[in-house]
N, C-alpha and C positions, 0 to 999 in steps of 0.2 A: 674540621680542617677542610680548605676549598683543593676542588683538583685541581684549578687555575687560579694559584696563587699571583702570578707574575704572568702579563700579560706583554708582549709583544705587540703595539698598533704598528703597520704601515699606512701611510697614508701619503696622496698624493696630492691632496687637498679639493680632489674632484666631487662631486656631489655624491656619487657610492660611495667612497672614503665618508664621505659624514654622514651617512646611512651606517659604515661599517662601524663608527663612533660612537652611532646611538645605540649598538650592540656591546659593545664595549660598556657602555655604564652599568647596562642594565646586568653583568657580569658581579656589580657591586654586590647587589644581593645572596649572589651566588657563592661571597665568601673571596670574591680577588680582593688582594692588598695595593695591588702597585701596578699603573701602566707604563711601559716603556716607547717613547712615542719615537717611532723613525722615519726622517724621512731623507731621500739621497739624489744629490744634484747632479746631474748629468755633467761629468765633468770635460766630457769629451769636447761638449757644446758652449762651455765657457771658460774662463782664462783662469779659473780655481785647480790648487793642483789634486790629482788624487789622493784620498784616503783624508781630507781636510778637514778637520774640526770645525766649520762654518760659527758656530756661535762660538768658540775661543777667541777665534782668530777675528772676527768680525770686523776689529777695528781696525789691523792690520790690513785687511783686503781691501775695506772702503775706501784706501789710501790708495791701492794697487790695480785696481779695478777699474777702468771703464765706468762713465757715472751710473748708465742705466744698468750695468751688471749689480753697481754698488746699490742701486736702490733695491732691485728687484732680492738682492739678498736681504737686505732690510727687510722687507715684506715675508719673505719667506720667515723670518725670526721671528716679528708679529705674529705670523698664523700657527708655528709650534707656539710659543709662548699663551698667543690666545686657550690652543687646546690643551695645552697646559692647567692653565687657569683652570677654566673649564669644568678638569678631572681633578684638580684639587677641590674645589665647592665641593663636591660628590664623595669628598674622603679620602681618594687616593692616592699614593704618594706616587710622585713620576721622576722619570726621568727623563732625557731628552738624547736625540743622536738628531743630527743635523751634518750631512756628513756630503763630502763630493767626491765621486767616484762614477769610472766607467760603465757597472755593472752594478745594476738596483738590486737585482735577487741576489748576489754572492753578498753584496755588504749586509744587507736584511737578516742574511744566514751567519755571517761572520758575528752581528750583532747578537743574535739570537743565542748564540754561542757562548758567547761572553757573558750576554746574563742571565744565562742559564731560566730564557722563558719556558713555562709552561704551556700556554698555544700562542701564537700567532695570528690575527686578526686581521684580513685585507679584503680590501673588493677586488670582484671578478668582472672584470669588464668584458670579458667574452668577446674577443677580438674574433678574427674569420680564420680559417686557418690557414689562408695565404700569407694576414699581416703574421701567426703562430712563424712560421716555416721561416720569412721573412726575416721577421726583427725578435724573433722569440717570444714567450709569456711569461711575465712577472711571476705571477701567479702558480702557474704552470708548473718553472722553476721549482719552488718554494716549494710546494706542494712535493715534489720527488725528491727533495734533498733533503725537507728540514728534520733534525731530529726529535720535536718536539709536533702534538697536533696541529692541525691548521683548520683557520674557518675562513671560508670562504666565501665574504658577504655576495651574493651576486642580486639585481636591481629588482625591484618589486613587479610585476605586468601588473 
């Protein structure tokens, strides 16, 4: 029996994020069944309303949207779906959250909640801790809230 049965990816789609991915597979052997891939669109910054189902609703917003809002959520749907793909080749089963919302760490955790992940998998970008103070850490968050482990890919020197 694996301890990380059910995994939790965040991803943001930045090159740590797929550093943290390549950690993620290799979990495979370790006995995970299932990745749960999230990722959350700042909804403050776009015309998507909070707590949004982005791949449900898709079609609906392409409608509703602004064009270039509507493309770039398009692309955002390629890139889960891509890592999708991806971690199926590899065996495991996924699921997807593609979600818009104010607050990256609360939905992550609200997520994480829901499907009852066994850890959580993100990169550490190691912000400074003016931008910490500032605009807060993803990470950071996660890390002091979540009730399940967390790993915290941070960038190779």
């Amino acid at each position: 029996m694996s301890v990380f049965r059910k995994v939790l990816y965040a991803t943001d789609f930045s090159p740590l994020a797929e550093y943290a991915l390549k950690i993620v597979k290799k979990l495979k052997s370790a006995g995970t069944e299932e990745v749960v891939i999230v990722h959350v669109v700042d909804s403050r910054t776009t015309a998507l309303p909070d707590g949004a189902d982005l791949i449900e609703r898709k079609a609906e917003f392409a409608f509703e949207l602004p064009e270039n809002e509507a493309r770039h959520l398009y692309e955002l749907i390629d890139k889960v779906r891509s890592i999708e793909g991806d971690l199926k080749k590899k065996g495991f089963k996924t699921r997807i959250y593609l979600i818009a919302a104010p607050d990256t760490s609360k939905t992550i955790l609200e997520v994480e909640e829901k499907e009852k992940a066994d850890v959580i998998v993100l990169g550490a970008h190691g912000k400074s801790l003016l931008a910490r103070l500032i605009l807060g850490s993803v990470s950071l968050e996660i890390v002091r809230k979540a009730k399940c482990p967390v790993l915290l890919v941070k960038k190779k020197d």
